[in-house]
DOKOL-542918 format. One record per residue (C-alpha): residue in one letter; x, y, z. Coordinates in steps of 0.001 Angstrom, whole numbers, plus 500000, padded with zeros to 6 digits. Layout:
BEGIN
- a,X,Y,Z
...
//
This chain:
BEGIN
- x,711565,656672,461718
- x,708242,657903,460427
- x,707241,658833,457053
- x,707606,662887,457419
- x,704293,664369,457582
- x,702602,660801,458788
- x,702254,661365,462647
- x,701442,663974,465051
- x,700579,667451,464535
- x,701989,667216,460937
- x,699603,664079,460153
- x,696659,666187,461361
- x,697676,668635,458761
- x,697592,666340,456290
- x,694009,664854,457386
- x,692796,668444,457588
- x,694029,669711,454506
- x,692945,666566,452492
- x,689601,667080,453692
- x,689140,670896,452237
- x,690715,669716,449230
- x,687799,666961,448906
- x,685223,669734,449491
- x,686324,672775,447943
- x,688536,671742,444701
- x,687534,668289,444468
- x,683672,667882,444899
- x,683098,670864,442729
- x,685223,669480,439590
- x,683520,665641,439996
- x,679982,667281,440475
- x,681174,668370,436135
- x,682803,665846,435220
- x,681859,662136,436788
- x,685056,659926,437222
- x,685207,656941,435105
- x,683979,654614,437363
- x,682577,654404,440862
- x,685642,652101,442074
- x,688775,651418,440903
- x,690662,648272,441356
- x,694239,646465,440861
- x,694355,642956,439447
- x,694589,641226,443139
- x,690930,643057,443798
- x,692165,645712,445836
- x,691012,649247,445724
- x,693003,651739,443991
- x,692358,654954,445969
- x,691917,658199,444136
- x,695138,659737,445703
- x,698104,658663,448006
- x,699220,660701,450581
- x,701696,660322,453672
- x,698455,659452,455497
- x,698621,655769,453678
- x,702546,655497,455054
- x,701107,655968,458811
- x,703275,652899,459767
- x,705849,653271,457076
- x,709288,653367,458834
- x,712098,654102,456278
- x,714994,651913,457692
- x,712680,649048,458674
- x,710687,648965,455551
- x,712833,650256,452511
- x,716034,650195,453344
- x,719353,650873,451783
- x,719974,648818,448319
- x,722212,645660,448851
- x,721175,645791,452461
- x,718101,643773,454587
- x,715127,643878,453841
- x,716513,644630,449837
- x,713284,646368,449238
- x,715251,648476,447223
- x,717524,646267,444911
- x,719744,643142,445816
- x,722819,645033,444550
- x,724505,647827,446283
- x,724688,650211,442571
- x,722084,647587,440976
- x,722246,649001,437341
- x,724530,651618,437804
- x,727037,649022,437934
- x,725898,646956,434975
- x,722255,646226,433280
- x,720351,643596,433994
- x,720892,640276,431824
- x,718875,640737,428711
- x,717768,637056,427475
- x,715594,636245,424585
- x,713807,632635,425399
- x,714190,630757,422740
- x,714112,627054,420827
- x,712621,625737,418287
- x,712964,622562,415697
- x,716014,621308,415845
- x,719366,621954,417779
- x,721125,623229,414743
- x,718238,625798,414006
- x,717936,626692,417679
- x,721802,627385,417589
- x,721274,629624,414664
- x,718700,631559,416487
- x,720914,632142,419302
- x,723930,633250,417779
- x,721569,635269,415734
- x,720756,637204,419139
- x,724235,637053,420602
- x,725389,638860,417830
- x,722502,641632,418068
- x,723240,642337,421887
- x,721815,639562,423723
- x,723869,639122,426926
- x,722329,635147,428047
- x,720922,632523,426759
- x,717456,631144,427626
- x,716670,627952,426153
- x,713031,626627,425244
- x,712489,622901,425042
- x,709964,621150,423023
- x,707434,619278,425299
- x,708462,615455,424713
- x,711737,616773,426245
- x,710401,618588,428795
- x,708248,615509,429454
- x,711052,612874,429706
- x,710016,611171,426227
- x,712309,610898,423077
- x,711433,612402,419601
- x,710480,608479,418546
- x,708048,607879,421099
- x,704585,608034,420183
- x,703737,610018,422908
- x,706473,612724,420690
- x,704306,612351,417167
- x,703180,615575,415790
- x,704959,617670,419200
- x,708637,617344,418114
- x,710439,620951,417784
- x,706991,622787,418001
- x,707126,624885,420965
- x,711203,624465,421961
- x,713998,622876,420838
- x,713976,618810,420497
- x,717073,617550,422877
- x,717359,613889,422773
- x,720732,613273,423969
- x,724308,614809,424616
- x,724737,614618,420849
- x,722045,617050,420363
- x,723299,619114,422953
- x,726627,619479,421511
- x,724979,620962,418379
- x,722641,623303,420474
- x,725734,624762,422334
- x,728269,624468,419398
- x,730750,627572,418888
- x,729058,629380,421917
- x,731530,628967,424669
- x,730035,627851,428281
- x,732623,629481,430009
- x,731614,632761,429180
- x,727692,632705,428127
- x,725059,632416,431066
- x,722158,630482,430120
- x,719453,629783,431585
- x,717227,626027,430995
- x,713414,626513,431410
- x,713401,622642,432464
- x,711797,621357,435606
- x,710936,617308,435170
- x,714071,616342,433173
- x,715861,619433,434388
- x,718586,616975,435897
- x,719006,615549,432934
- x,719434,618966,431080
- x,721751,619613,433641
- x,723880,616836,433266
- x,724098,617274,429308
- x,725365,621077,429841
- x,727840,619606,432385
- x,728474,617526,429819
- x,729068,619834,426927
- x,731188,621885,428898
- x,733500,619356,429594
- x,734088,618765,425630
- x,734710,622314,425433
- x,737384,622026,428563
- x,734964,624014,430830
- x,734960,622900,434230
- x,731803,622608,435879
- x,732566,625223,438459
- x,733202,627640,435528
- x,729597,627062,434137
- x,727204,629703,434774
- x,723047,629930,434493
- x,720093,628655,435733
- x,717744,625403,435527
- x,714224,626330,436283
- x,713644,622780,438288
- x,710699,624029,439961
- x,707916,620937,440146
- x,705926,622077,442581
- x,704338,624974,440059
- x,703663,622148,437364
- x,701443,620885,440034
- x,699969,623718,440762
- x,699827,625743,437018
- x,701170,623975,434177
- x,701835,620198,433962
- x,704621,618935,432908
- x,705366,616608,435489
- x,706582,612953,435486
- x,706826,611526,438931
- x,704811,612398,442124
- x,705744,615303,444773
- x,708048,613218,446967
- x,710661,611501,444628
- x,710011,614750,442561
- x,711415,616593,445527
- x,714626,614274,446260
- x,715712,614760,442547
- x,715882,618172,443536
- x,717549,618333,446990
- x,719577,615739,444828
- x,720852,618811,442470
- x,721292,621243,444774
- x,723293,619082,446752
- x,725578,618019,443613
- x,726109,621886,442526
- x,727498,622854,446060
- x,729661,620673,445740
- x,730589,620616,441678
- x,728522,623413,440120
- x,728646,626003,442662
- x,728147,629301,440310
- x,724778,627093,438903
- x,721282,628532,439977
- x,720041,625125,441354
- x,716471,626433,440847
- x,714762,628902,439612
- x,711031,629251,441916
- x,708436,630493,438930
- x,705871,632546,439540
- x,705443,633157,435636
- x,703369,630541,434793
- x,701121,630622,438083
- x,700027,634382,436692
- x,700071,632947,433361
- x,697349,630507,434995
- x,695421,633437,435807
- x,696639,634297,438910
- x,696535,637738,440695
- x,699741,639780,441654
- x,699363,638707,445140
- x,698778,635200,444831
- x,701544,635446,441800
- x,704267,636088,445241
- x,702600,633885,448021
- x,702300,630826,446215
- x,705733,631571,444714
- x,707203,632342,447868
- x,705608,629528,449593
- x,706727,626815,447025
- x,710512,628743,447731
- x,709785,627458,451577
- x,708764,624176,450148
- x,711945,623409,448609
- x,713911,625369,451726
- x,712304,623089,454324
- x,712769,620110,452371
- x,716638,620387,451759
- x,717251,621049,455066
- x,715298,617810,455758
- x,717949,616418,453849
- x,720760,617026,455664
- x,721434,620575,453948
- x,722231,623807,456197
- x,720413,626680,455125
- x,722896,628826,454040
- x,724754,625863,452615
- x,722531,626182,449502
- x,720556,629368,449824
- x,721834,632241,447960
- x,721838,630021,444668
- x,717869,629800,445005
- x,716774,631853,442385
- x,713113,633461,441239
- x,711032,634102,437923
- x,708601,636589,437983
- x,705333,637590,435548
- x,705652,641096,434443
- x,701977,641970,433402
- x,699885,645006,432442
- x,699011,646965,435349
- x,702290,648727,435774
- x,702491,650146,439222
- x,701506,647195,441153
- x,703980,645332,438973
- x,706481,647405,440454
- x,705064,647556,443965
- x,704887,643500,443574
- x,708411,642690,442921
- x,709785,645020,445872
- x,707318,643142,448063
- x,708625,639880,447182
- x,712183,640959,447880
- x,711388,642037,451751
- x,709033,639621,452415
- x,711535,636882,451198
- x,713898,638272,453336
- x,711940,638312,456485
- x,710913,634872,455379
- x,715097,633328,455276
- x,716068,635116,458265
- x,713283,635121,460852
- x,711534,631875,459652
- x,714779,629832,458325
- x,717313,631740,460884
- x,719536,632466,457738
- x,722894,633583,458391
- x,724920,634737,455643
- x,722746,637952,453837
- x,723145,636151,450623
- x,720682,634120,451785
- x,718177,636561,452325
- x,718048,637734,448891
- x,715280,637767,446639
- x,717022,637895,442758
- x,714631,636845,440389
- x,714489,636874,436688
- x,711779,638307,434774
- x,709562,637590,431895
- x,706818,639896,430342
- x,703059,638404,430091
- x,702852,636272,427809
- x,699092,635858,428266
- x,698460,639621,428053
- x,699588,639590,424163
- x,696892,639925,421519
- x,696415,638218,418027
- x,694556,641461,417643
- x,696871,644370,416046
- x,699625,642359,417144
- x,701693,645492,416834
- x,699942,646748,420387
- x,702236,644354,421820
- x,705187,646346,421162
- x,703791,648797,423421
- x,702530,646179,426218
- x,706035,644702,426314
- x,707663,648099,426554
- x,705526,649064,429614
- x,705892,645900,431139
- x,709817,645339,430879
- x,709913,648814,432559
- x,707446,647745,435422
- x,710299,644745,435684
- x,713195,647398,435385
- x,711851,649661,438139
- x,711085,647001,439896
- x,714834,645652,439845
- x,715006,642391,438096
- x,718435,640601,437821
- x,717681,639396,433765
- x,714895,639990,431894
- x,713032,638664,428370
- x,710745,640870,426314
- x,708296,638755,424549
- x,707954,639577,420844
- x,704863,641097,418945
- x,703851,637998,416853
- x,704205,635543,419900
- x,700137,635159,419979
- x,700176,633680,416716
- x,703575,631656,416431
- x,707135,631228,417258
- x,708541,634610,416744
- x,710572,635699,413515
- x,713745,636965,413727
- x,712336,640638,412941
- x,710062,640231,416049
- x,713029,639150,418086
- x,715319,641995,417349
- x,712420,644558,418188
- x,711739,643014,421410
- x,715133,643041,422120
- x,715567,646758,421065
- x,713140,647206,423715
- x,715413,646309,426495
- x,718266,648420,424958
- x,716415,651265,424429
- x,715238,651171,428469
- x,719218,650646,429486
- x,720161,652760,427557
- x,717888,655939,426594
- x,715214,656090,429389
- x,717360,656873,432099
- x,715734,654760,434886
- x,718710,652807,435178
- x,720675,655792,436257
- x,719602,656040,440042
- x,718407,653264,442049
- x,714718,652383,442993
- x,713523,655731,441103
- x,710356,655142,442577
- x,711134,654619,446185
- x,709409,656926,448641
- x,706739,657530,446454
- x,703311,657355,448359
- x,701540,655330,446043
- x,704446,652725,445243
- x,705649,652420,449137
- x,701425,651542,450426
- x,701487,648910,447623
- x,704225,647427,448409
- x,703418,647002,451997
- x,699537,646180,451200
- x,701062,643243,448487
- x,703376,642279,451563
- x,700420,641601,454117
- x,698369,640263,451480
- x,700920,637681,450125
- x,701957,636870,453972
- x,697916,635749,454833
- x,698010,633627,451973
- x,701615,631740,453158
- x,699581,631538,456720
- x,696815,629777,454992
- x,698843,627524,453585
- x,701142,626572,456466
- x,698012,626008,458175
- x,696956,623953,455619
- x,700391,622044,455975
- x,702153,623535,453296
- x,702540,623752,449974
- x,701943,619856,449054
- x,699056,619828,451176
- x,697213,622796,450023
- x,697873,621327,446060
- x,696307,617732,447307
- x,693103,620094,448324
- x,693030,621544,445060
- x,692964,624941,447055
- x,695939,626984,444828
- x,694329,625757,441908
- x,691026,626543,442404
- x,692362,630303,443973
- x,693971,630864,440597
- x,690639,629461,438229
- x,688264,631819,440657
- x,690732,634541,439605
- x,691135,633834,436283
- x,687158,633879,436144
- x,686769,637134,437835
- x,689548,638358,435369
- x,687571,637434,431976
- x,684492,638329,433290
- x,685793,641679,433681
- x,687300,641814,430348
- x,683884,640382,428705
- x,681567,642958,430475
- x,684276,645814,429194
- x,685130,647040,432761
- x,688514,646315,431573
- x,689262,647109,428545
- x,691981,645373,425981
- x,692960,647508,422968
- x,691994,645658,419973
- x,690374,643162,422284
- x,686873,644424,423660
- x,687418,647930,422727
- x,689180,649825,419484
- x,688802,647539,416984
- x,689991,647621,413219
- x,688830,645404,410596
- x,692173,643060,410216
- x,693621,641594,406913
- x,695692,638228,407353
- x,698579,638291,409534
- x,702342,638978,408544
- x,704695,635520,407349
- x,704901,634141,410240
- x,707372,631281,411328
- x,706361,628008,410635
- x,708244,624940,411979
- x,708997,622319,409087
- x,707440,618846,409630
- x,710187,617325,407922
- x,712278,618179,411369
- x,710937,615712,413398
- x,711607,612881,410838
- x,715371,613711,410822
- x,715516,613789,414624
- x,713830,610490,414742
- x,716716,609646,411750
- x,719599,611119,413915
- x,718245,609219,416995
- x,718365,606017,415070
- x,721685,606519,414164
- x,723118,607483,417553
- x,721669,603744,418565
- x,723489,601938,415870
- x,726607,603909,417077
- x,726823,604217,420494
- x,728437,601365,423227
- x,724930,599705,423722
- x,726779,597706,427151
- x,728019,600806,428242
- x,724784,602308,428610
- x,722696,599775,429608
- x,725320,599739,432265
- x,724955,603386,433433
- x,720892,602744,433477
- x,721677,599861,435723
- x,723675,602186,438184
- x,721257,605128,438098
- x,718317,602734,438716
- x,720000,600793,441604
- x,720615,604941,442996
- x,716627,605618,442162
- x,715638,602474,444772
- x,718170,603553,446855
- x,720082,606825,448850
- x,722418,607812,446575
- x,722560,611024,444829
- x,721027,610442,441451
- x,722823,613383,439788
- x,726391,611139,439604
- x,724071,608214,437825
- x,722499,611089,435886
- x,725667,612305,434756
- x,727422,609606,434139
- x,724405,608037,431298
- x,724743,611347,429501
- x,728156,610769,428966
- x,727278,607369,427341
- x,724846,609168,425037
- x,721601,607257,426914
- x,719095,609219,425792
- x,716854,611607,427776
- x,713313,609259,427333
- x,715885,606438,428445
- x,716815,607913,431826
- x,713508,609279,432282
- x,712106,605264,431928
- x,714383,604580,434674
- x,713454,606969,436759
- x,709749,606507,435878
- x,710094,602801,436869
- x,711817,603632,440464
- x,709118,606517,441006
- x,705961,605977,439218
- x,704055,609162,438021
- x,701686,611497,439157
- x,698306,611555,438325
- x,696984,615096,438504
- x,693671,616489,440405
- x,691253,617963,438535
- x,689755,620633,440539
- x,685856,621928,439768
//
């Protein structure tokens, strides 16, 4: 079914009556008054053109292309009454210092609204080392929260119950491990593990490509996580088993289009790969999750995540042969752009943050975190916080966009982006494949160097002032110092190092050397590391521990530097 007004005698219409338009109303008013520039351009390069009309939806067919929500291709939304039904999860990432600080913080944002937890670890954890390591010194609590074993994990969750929070673990190199502590957490609190509910991020493949916090190399890398998603069908099965990030590729400097086709084709990465495992497709499918950028330019931010949905979607069912239609949908959490915030007039960011958790709204994300105002100079205070959590309130709850679904469907401008980000992303996955896959096309240092050419194009745009950055390049104000701002205290990481001491003197020493033993013997062989995992934890081995086993059994990867 055509786009009314796109074929035929109605089309020529259209053509005809653009035309006069162009001469008689149009050329007269831009012979006064110039546009602003002779082209205008998204992000991903592409030409914005000066107005849509049904003539761009020529090949737009309604029913093949949009859809009904909660139906193939989901263009529209995953859920049949998407926020008419309920909001969207609002999370606030967040971790920092210590467990018992961290747990302030979130009960802090419980209490003002929050609906999930998102949980930010420190980058020792993140990297598989303990808070004593030197590799730790002068990194412990700084950016997340330090987690050296279960014990700390106890305090991070403590008087939050698991059975009724979701939270989501950014966590990709020790995300079994993280796992396995939750698990383990929830089991002092009598939750059963198929009561728990959130997300690990476990995505390695992106820390190849975009941010670096990887331990061991691709392929042991990828049996840990056919490993977990194996273990949560079977014990964990409300867990999201991964979440594919396309966040920190745009952070990288990515465009919108390359943010979905090397997001989507790390997704078939991980697809092919369990099913090389033994998995069926729709055995583990509908637990794949996604986490999307939300950045400045708001309409292809829209038009971006509604292409990812269908694409996805053609991608599990024609490519994959996916049976059950949980598999074929795209839900994906969002977070706004962290690299578009300014140390500038750091109030602006209010404003960028409002614009681009609506892009994500309108766009249909499943949860969603609003990054606060001060985030360009430090870990966010509490005042910050609450304001960027306001945000999302105020969009649920005052805008209105959340009372019909896809408000911006059918519109001529969003439907031709969203099929023009669709064929774009798609020639990029073709590349790839050709390339033989993701893996592959990382070895060549091709995705990397895609993202630095766009990053370059990017800042040169921003230094010449063809884009222009309030506060930035253009609008300036002379600035006093900034606001308090919150400062982590040193004297942290000297009583984690204290409490990890402690939990040495105290713990059944044979009992976990034991459990190493096991989960090393299941590293050099077949078994499914995630019982070994799981089963340390419990014995309060502590996450650097494990993570020397496993680095022993694996090795590590040396990354590529591209040029």
């Amino acid at each position: 079914m055509p786009a009314k007004g796109a074929r035929g005698g109605k089309g020529t219409a259209v053509r005809e009556a653009s035309a006069r338009w162009e001469k008689e109303t149009l050329g007269p008013a831009a012979a006064k008054s110039p546009e602003r520039r002779a082209r205008f351009e998204s992000t991903s390069g592409e030409e914005i053109p000066r107005l849509y009309t049904p003539e761009h939806l020529s090949e737009f067919d309604y029913l093949r292309d949009a859809g009904f929500p909660g139906e193939y291709p989901f263009t529209r939304g995953v859920q049949p009454t998407m926020y008419r039904g309920r909001f969207w999860t609002m999370r606030q990432y967040a971790g920092f210092g210590d467990a018992r600080e961290s747990n302030r913080r979130y009960r802090y944002l419980l209490d003002h609204g929050q609906t999930g937890l998102s949980v930010a670890f420190d980058l020792p954890t993140q990297m598989g080392y303990d808070s004593d390591s030197a590799m730790a010194f002068g990194e412990v609590g700084k950016v997340g929260v330090a987690i050296d074993s279960l014990e700390d994990m106890e305090v991070l969750f403590g008087g939050i119950p698991l059975g009724k929070v979701s939270t989501s673990m950014t966590i990709n190199s020790t995300a079994a491990i993280l796992l396995a502590m939750y698990i383990a957490v929830g089991e002092k609190q009598r939750v059963a593990a198929g009561d728990l509910n959130g997300t690990i991020q476990n995505d390695i493949l992106k820390e190849y490509i975009a941010r670096g916090t990887y331990i061991f190399p691709p392929a042991p890398s990828m049996r840990v996580i056919t490993d977990i998603f194996a273990f949560c069908k079977e014990r964990v099965p409300r867990w999201n088993t991964i979440s594919i990030s396309g966040y920190h590729i745009r952070e990288a400097g990515s465009t919108a289009v390359q943010e979905i086709a090397f997001t989507l084709a790390n997704g078939i990465a991980y697809v092919q790969a369990a099913i090389d495992a033994g998995m069926s497709v729709d055995s583990f499918a509908s637990r794949l999750a996604f986490f999307f950028n939300s950045h400045n330019d708001f309409l292809e931010e829209i038009a971006k995540f509604r292409a990812a949905r269908r694409l996805w979607a053609k991608i599990m069912r024609d490519r994959f042969h996916a049976r059950d239609p949980r598999s074929w949908m795209l839900r994906f959490h969002t977070q706004t752009a962290g690299s578009s915030l300014t140390a500038q007039q750091p109030d602006n960011n209010i404003v960028r943050v409002t614009l681009q958790a609506l892009a994500a709204v309108l766009g249909g994300t499943q949860s969603l975190h609003t990054n606060s105002r001060d985030e360009a100079l430090s870990l966010p205070t509490e005042e910050s916080v609450r304001i960027a959590l306001r945000t999302q309130q105020l969009i649920a709850h005052e805008s209105g966009v959340a009372d019909t679904i896809d408000p911006l469907g059918g519109s001529y401008c969003i439907e031709s982006l969203t099929s023009a980000m669709e064929r774009q992303a798609a020639e990029y996955i073709g590349r790839i494949d050709r390339m033989g896959g993701v893996v592959s096309a990382v070895d060549a240092g091709y995705i990397q160097k895609e993202i630095q050419d766009a990053s370059y194009r990017y800042q040169l745009q921003i230094e010449r002032r063809d884009r222009i950055i309030v506060g930035v390049n253009e609008f300036l104000v002379k600035e006093g110092p900034p606001p308090a701002l919150l400062k982590v205290d040193p004297r942290i990481e000297k009583e984690q190092r204290r409490r990890l001491s402690s939990l040495r003197k105290r713990r059944d020493a044979a009992g976990v050397r034991a459990a190493l033993d096991d989960l090393g013997d299941a590293c050099r062989g077949k078994r499914n590391v995630m019982v070994p995992i799981l089963s340390a934890v419990r014995a309060y081995a502590t996450l650097g521990e494990i993570s020397d086993v496993m680095r022993s059994v694996f090795g590590t990867h040396q990354g590529k530097v591209t040029v």
